[in-house]
TIVO-2410 file (N, C-alpha, C; in nm, 3 decimals):
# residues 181
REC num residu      c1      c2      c3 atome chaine
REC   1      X  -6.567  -2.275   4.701     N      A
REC   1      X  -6.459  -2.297   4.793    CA      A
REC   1      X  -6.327  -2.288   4.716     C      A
REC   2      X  -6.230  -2.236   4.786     N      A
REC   2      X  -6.114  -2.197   4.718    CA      A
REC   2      X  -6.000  -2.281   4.816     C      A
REC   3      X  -5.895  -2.370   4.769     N      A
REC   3      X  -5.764  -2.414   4.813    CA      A
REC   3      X  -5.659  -2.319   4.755     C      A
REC   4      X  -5.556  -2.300   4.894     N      A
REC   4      X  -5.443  -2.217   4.905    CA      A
REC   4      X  -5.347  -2.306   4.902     C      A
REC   5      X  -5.264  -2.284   4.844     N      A
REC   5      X  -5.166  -2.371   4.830    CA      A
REC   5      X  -5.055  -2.262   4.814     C      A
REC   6      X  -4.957  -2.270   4.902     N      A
REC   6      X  -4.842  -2.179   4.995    CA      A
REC   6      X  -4.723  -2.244   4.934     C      A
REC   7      X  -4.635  -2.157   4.843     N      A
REC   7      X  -4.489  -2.221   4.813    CA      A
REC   7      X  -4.424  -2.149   4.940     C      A
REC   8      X  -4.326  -2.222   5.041     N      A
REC   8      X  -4.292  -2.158   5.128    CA      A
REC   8      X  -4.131  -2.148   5.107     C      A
REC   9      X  -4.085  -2.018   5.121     N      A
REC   9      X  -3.915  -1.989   5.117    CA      A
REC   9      X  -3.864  -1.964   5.225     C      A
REC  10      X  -3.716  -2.036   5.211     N      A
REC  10      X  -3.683  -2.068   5.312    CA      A
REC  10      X  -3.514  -2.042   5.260     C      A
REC  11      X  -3.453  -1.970   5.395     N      A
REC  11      X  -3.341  -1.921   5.280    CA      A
REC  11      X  -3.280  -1.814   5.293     C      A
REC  12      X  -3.137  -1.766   5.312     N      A
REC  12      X  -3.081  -1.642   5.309    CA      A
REC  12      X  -3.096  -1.642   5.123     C      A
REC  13      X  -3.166  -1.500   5.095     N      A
REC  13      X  -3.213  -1.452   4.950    CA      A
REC  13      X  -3.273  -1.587   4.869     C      A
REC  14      X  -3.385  -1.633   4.953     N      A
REC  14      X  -3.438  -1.771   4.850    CA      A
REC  14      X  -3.344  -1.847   4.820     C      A
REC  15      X  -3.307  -1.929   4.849     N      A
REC  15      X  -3.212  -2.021   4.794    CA      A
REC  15      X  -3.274  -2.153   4.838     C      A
REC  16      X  -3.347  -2.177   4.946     N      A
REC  16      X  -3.431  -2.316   4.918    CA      A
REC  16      X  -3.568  -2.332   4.937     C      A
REC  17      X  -3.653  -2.384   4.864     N      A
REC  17      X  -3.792  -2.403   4.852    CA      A
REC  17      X  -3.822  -2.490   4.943     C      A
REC  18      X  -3.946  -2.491   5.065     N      A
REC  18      X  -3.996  -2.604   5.115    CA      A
REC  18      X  -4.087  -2.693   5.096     C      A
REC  19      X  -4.096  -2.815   5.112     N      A
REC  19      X  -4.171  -2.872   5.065    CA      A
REC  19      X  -4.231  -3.007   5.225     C      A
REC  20      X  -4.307  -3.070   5.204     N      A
REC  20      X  -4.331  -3.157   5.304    CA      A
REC  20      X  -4.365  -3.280   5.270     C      A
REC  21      X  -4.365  -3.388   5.327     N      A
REC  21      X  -4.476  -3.475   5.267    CA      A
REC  21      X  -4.557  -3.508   5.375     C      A
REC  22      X  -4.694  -3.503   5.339     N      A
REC  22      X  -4.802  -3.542   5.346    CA      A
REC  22      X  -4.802  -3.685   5.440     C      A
REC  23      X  -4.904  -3.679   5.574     N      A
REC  23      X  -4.873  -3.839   5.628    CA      A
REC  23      X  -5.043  -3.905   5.640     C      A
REC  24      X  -5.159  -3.824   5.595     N      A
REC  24      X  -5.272  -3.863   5.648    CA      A
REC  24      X  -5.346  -3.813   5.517     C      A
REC  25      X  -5.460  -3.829   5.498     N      A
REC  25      X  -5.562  -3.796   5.411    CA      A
REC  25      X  -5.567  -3.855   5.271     C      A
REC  26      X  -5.597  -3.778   5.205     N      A
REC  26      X  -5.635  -3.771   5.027    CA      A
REC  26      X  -5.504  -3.775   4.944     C      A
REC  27      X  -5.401  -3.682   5.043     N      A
REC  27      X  -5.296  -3.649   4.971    CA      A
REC  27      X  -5.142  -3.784   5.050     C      A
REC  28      X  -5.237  -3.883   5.070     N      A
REC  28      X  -5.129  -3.956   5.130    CA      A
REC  28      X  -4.995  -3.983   5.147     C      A
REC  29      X  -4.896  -4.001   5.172     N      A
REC  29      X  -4.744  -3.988   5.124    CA      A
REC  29      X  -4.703  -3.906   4.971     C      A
REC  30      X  -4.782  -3.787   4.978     N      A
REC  30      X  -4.766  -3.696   4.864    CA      A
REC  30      X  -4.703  -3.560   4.923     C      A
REC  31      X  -4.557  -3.541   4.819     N      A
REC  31      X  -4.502  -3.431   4.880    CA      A
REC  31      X  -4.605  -3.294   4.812     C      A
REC  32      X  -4.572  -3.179   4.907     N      A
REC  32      X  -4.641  -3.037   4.849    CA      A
REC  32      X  -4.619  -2.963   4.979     C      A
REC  33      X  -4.721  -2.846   4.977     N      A
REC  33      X  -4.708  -2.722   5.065    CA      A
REC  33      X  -4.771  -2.727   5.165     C      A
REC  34      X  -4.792  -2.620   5.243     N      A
REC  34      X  -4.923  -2.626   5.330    CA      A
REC  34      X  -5.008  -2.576   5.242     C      A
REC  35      X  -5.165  -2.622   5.298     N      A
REC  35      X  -5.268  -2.608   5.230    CA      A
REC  35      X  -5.359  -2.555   5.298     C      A
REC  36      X  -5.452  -2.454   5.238     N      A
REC  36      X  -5.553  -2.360   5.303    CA      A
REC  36      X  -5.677  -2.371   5.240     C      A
REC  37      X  -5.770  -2.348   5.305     N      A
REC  37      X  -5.920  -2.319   5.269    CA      A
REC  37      X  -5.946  -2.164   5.306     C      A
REC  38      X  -6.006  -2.063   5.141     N      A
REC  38      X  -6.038  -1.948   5.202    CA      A
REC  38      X  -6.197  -1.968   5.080     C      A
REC  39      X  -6.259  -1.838   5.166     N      A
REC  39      X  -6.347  -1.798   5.105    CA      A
REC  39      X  -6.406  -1.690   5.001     C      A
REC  40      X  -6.328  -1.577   5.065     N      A
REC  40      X  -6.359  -1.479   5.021    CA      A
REC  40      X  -6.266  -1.433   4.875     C      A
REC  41      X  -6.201  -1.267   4.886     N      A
REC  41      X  -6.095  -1.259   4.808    CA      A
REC  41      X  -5.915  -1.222   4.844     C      A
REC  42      X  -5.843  -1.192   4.801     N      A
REC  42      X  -5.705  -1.204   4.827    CA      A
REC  42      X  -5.699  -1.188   4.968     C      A
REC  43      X  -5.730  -1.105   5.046     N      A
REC  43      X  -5.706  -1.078   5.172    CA      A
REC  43      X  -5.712  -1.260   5.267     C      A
REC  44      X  -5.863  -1.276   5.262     N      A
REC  44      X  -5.911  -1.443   5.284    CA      A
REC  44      X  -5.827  -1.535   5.245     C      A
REC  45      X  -5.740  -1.538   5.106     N      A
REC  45      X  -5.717  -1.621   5.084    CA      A
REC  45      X  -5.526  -1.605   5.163     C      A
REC  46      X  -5.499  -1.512   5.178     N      A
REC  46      X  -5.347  -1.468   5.259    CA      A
REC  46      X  -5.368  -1.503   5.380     C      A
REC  47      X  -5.513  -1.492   5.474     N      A
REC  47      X  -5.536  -1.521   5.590    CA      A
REC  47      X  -5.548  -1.628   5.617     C      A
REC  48      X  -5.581  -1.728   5.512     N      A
REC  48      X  -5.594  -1.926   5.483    CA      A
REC  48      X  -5.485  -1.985   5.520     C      A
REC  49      X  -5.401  -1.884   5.411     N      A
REC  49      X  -5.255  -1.963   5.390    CA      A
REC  49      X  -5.161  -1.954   5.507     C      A
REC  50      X  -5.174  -1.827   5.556     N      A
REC  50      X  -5.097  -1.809   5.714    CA      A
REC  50      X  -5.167  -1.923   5.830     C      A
REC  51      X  -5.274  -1.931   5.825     N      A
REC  51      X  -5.388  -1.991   5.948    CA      A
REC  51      X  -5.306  -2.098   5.921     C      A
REC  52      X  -5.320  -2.193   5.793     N      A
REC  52      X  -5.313  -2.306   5.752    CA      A
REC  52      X  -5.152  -2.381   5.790     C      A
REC  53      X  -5.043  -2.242   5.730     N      A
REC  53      X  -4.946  -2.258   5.751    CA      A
REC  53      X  -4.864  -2.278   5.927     C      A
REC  54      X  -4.955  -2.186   5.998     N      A
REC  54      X  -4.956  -2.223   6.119    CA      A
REC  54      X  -4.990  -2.306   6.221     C      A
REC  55      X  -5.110  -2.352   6.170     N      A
REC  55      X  -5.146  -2.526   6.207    CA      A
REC  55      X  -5.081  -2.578   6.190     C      A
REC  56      X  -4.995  -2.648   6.041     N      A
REC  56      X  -4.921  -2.737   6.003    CA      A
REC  56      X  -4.827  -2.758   6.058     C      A
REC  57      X  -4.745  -2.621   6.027     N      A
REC  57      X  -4.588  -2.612   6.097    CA      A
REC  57      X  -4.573  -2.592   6.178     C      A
REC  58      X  -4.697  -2.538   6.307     N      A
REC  58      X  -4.678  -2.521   6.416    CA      A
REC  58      X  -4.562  -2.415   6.434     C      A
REC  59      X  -4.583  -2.320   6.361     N      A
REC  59      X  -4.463  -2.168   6.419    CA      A
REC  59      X  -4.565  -2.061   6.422     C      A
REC  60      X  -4.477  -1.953   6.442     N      A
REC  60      X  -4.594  -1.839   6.506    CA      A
REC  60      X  -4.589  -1.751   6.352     C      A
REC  61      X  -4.698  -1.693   6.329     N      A
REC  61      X  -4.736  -1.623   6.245    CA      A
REC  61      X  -4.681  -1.494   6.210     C      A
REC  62      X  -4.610  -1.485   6.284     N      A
REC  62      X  -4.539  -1.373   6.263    CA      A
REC  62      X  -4.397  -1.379   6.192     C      A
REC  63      X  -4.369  -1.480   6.163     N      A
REC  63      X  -4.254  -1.540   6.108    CA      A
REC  63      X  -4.297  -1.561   5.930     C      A
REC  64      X  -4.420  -1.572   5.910     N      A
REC  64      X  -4.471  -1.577   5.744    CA      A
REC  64      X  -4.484  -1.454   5.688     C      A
REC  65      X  -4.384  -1.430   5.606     N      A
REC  65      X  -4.440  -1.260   5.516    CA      A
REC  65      X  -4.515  -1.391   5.377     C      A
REC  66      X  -4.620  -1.362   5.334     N      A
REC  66      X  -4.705  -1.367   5.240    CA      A
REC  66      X  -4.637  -1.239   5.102     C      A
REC  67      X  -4.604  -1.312   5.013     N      A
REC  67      X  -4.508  -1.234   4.913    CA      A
REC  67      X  -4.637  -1.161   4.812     C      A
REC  68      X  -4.712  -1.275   4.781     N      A
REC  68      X  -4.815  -1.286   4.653    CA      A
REC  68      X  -4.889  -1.400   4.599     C      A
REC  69      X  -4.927  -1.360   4.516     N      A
REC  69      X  -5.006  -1.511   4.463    CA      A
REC  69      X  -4.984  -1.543   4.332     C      A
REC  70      X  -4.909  -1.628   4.241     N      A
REC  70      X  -4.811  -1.646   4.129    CA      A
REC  70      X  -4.929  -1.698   4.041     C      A
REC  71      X  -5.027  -1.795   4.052     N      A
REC  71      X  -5.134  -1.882   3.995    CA      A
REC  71      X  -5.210  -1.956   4.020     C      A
REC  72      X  -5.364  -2.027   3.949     N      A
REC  72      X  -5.430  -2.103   4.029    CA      A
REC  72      X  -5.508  -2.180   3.903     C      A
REC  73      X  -5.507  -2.303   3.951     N      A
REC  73      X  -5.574  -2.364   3.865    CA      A
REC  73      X  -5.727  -2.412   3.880     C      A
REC  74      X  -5.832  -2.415   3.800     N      A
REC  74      X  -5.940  -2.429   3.836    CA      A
REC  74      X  -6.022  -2.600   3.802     C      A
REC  75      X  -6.073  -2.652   3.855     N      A
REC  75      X  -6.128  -2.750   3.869    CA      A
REC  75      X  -6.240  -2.760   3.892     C      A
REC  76      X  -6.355  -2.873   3.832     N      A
REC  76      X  -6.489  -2.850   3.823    CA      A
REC  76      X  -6.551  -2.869   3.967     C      A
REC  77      X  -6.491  -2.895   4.087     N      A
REC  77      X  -6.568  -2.848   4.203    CA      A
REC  77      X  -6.443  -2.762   4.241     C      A
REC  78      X  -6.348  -2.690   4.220     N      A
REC  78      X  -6.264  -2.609   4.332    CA      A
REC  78      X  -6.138  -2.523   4.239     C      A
REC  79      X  -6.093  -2.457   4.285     N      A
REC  79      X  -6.040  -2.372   4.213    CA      A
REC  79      X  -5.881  -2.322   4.320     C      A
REC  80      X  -5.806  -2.359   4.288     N      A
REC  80      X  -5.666  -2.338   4.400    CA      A
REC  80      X  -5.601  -2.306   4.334     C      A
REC  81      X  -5.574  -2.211   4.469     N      A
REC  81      X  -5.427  -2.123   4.421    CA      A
REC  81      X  -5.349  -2.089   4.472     C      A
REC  82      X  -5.232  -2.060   4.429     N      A
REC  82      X  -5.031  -2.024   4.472    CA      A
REC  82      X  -4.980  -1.900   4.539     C      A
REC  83      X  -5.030  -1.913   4.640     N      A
REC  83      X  -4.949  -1.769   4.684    CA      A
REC  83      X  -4.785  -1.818   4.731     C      A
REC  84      X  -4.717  -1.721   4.700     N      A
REC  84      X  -4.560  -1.762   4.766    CA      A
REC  84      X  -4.566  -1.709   4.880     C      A
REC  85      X  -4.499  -1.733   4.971     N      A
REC  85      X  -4.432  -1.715   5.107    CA      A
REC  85      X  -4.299  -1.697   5.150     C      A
REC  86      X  -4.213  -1.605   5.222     N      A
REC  86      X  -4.115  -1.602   5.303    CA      A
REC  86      X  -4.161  -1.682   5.484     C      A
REC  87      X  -4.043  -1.785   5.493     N      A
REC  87      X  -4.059  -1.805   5.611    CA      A
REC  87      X  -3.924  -1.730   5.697     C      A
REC  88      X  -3.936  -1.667   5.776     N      A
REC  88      X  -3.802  -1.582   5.895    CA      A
REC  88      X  -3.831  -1.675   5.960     C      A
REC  89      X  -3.717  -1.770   5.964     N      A
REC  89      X  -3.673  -1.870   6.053    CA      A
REC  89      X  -3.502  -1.889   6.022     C      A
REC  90      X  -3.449  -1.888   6.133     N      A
REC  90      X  -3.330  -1.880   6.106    CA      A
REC  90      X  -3.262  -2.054   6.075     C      A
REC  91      X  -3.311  -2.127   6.123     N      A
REC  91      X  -3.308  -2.289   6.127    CA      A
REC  91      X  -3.415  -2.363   6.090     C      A
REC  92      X  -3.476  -2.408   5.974     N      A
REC  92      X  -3.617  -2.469   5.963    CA      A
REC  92      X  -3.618  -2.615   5.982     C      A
REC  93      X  -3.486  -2.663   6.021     N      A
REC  93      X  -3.508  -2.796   6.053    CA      A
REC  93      X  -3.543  -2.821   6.230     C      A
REC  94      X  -3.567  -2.682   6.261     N      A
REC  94      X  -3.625  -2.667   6.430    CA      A
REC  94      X  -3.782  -2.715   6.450     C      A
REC  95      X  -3.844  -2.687   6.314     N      A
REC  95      X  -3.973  -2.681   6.289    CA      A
REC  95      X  -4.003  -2.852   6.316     C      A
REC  96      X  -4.111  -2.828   6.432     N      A
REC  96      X  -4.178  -2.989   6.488    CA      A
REC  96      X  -4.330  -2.996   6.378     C      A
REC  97      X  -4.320  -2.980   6.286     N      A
REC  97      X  -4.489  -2.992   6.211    CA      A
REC  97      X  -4.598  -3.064   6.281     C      A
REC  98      X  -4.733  -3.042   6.271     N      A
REC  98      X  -4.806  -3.142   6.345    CA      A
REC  98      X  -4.838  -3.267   6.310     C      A
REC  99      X  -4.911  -3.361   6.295     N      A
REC  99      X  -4.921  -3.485   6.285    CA      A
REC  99      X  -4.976  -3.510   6.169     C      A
REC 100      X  -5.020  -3.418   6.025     N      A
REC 100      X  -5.056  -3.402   5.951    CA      A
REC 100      X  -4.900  -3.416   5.875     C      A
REC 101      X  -4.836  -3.352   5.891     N      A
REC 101      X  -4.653  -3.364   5.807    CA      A
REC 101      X  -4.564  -3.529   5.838     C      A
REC 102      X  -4.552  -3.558   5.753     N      A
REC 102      X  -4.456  -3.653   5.840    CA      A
REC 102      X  -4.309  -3.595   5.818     C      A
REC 103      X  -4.275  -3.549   5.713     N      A
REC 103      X  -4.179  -3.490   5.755    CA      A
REC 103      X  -4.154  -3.335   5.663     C      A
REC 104      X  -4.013  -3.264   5.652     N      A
REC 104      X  -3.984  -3.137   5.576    CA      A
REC 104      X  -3.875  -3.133   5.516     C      A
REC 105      X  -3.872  -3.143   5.414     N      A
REC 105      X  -3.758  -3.141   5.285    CA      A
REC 105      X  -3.764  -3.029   5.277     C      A
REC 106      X  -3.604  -2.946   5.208     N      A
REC 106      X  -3.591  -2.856   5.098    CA      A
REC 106      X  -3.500  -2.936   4.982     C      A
REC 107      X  -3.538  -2.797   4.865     N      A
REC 107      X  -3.513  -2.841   4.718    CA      A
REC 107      X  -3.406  -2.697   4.723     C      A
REC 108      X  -3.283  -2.724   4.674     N      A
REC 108      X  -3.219  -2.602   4.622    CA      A
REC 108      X  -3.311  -2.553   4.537     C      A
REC 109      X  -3.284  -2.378   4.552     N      A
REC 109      X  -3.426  -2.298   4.419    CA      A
REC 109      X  -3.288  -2.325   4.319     C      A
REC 110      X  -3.148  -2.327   4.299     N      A
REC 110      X  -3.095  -2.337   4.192    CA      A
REC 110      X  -3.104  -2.458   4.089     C      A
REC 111      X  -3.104  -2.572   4.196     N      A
REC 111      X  -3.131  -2.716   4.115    CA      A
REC 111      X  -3.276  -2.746   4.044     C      A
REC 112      X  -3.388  -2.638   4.092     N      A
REC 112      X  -3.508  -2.646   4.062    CA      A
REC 112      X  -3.517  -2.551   3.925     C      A
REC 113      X  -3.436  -2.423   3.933     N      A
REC 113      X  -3.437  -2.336   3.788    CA      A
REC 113      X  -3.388  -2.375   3.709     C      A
REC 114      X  -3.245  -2.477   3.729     N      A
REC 114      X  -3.187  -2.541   3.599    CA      A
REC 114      X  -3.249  -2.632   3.555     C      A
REC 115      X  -3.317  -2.734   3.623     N      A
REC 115      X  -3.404  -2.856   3.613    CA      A
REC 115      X  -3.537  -2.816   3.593     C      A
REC 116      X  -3.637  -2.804   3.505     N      A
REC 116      X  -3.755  -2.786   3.532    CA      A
REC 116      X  -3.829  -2.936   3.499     C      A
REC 117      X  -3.934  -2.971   3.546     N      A
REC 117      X  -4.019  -3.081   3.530    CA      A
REC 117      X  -4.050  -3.143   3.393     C      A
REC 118      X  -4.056  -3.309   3.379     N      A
REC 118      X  -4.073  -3.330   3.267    CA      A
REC 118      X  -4.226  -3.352   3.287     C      A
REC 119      X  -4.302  -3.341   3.204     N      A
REC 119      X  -4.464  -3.361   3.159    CA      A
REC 119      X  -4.478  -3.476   3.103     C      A
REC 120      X  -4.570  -3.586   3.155     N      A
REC 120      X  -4.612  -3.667   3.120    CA      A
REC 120      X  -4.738  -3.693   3.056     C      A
REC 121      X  -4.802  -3.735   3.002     N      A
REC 121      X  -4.940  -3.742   2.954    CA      A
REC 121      X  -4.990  -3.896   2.965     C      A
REC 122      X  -5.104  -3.846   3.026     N      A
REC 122      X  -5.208  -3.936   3.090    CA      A
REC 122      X  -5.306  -3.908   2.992     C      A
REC 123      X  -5.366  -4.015   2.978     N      A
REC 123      X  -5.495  -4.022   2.851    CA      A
REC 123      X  -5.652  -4.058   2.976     C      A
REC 124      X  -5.746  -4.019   2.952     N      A
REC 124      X  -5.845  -4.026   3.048    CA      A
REC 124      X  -5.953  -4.106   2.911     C      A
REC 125      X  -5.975  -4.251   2.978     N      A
REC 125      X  -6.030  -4.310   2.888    CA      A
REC 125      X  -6.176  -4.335   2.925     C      A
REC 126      X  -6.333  -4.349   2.860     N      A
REC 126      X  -6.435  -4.329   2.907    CA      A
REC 126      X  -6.455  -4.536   2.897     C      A
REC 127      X  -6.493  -4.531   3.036     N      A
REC 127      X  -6.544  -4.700   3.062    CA      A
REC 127      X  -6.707  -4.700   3.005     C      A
REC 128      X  -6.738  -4.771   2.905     N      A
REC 128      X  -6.849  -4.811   2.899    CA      A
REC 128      X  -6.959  -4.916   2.974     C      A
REC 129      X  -6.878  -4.999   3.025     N      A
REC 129      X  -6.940  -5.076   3.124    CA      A
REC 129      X  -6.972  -5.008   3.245     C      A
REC 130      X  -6.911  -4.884   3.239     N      A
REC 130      X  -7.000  -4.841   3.375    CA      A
REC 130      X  -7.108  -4.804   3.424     C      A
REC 131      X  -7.149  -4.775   3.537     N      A
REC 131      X  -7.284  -4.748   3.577    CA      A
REC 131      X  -7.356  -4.592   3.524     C      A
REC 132      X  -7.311  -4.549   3.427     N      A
REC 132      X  -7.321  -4.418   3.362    CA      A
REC 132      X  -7.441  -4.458   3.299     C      A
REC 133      X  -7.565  -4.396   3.236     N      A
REC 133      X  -7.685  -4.394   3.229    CA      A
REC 133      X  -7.670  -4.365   3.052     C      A
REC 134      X  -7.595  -4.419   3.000     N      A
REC 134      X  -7.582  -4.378   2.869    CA      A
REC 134      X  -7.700  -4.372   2.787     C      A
REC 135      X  -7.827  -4.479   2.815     N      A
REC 135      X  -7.939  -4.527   2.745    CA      A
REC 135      X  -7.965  -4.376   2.715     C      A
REC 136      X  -7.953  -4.276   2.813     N      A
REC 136      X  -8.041  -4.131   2.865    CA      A
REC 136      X  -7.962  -4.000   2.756     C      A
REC 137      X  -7.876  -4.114   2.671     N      A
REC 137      X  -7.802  -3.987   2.609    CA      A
REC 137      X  -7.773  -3.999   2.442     C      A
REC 138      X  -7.823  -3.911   2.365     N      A
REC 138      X  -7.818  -3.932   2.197    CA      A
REC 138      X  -7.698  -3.994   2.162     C      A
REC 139      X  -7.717  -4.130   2.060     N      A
REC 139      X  -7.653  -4.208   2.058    CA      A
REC 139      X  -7.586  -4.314   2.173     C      A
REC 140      X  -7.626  -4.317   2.296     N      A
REC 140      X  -7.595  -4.402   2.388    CA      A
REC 140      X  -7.465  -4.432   2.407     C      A
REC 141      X  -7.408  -4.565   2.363     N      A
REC 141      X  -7.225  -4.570   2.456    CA      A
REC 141      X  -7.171  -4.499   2.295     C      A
REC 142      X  -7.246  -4.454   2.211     N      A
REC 142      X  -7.146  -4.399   2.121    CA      A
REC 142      X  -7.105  -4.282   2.098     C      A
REC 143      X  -7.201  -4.221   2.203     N      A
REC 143      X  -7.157  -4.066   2.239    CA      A
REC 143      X  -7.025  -4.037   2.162     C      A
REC 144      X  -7.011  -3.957   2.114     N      A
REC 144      X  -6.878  -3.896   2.108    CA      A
REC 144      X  -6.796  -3.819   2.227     C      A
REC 145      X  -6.808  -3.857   2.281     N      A
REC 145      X  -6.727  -3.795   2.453    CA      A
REC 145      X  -6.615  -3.729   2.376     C      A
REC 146      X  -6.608  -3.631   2.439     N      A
REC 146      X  -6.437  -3.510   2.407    CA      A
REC 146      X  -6.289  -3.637   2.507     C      A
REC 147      X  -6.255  -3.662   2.413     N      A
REC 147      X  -6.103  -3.706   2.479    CA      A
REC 147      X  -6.067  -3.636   2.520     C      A
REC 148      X  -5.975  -3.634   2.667     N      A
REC 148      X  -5.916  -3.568   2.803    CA      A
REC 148      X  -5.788  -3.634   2.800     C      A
REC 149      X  -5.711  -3.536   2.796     N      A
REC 149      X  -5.533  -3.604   2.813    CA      A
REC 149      X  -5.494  -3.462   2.955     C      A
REC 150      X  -5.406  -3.518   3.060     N      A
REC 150      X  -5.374  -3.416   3.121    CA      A
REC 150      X  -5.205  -3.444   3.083     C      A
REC 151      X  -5.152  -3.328   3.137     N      A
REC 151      X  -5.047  -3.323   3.175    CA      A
REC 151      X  -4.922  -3.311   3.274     C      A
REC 152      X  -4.899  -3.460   3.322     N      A
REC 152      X  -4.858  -3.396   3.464    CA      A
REC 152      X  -4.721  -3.417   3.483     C      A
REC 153      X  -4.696  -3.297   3.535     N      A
REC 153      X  -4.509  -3.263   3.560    CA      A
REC 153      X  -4.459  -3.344   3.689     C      A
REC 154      X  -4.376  -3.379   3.687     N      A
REC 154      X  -4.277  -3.475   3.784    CA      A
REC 154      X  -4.126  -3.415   3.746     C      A
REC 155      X  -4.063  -3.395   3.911     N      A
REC 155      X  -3.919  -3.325   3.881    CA      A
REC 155      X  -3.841  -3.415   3.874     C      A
REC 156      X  -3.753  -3.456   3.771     N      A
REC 156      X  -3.690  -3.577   3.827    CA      A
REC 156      X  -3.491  -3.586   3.895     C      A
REC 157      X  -3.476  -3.663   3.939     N      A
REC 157      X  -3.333  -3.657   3.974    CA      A
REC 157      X  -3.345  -3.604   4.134     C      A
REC 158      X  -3.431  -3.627   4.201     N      A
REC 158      X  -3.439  -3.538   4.299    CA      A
REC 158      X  -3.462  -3.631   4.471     C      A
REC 159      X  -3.400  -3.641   4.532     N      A
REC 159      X  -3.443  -3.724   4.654    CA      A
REC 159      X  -3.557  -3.779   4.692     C      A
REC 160      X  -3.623  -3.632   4.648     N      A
REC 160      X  -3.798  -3.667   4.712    CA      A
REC 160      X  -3.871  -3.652   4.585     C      A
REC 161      X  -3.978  -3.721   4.530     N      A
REC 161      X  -4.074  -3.722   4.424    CA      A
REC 161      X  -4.204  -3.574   4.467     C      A
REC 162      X  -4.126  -3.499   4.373     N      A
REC 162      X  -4.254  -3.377   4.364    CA      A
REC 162      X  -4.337  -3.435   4.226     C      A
REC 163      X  -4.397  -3.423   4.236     N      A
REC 163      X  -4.489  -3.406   4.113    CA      A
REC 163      X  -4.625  -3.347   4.126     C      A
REC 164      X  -4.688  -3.363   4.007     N      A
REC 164      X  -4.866  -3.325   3.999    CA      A
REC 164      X  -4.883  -3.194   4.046     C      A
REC 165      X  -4.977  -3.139   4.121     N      A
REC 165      X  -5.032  -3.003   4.117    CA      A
REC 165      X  -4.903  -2.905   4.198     C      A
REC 166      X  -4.818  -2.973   4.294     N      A
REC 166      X  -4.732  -2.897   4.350    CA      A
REC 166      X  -4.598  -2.908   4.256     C      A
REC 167      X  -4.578  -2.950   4.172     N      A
REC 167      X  -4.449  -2.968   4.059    CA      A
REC 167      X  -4.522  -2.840   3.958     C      A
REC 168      X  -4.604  -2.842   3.951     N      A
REC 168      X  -4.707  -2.782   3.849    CA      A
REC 168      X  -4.668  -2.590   3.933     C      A
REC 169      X  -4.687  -2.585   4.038     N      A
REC 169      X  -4.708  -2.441   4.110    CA      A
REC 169      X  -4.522  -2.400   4.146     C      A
REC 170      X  -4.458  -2.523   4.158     N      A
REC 170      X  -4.339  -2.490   4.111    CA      A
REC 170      X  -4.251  -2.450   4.004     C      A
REC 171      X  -4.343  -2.539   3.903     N      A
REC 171      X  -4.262  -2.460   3.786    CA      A
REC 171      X  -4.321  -2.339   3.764     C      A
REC 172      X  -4.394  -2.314   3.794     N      A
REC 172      X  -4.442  -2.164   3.765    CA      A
REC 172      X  -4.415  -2.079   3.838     C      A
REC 173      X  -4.370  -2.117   3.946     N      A
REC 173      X  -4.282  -1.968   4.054    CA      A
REC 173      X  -4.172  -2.003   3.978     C      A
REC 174      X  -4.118  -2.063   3.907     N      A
REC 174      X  -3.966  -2.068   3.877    CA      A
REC 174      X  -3.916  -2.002   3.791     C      A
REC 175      X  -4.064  -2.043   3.674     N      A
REC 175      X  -4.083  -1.951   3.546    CA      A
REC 175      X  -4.087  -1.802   3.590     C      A
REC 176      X  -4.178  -1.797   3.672     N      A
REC 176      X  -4.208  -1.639   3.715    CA      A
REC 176      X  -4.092  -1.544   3.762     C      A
REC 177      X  -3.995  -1.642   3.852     N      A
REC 177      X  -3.844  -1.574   3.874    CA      A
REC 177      X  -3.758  -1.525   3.752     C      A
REC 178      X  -3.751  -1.610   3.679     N      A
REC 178      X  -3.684  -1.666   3.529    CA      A
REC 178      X  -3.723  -1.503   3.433     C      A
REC 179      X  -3.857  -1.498   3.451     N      A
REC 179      X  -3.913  -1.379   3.360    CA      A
REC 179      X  -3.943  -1.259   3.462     C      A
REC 180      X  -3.845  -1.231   3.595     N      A
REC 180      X  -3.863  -1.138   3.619    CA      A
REC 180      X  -3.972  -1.097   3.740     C      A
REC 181      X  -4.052  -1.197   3.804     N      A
REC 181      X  -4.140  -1.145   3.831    CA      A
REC 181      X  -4.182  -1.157   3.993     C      A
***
């Protein structure tokens, strides 16, 4: 299974990025994009991001040009990825989202290219008291487990808190502008 994750532009010549936050699920009061489920390959996954984008925002599909797909990161059950988007809307604060959005921010794309995200590091520490079956494994709780540090970007100075996987797909369309692309 593959997640789409849609940077959507919004904007005479790009000039502001959209973003939403989140009012229900997993991703609880977490800002980011619309989000898609595809299956197949690029085509599937452009057809996710429009479907998806059209549920959410509730506008007609004909208003999304699908630009490309900038990056994707992979994860041990799922693998998501960045396609950018043009939205043709002449007013996006018209947009009623469905009950999934609580609401729709933009980010100037200028305040976002001068500013890029600072990276934090998170250390992922292994609990031994847990219900993990260590007896079942050479050397038991002394395993040598591989230490896991991630790194997660947060934009700061900014009204609304982006961070984590959608700060992450932003700096990389930003980079990608930056170098041309």
């Amino acid at each position: 299974m593959r997640n789409v994750e849609v940077v959507a532009i919004s904007g005479n010549q790009y000039h502001q990025i959209k973003f939403f936050s989140r009012c229900l699920g997993r991703h609880d009061r977490r800002s980011g994009n619309p989000t898609a489920i595809g299956r197949e390959e690029f085509a599937t996954l452009r057809q996710a991001a429009i479907r998806e984008t059209v549920e959410e925002l509730q506008i007609s599909e004909d208003t999304i040009e699908i630009l490309g797909e900038i990056d994707y990161i992979v994860h041990p059950d799922r693998i998501i990825h960045c396609l950018v988007g043009k939205l043709h809307i002449q007013d996006w604060t018209t947009i009623v989202p469905n009950e999934e959005v609580e609401r729709l921010f933009t980010v100037p794309l200028s305040q976002l290219l001068e500013n890029g995200p600072t990276y934090y590091c998170l250390d992922t520490v292994i609990e031994k008291d847990s219900n993990f079956p260590f007896e079942r494994i050479q050397n038991g709780v002394d395993y040598k487990f591989s230490h896991y540090q991630r790194n997660i970007p947060f934009y700061e100075c900014l009204p609304e808190n982006i961070w984590g996987m959608t700060a992450q797909f932003t700096h990389r369309f930003t980079e990608s502008l930056k170098e041309g692309n």
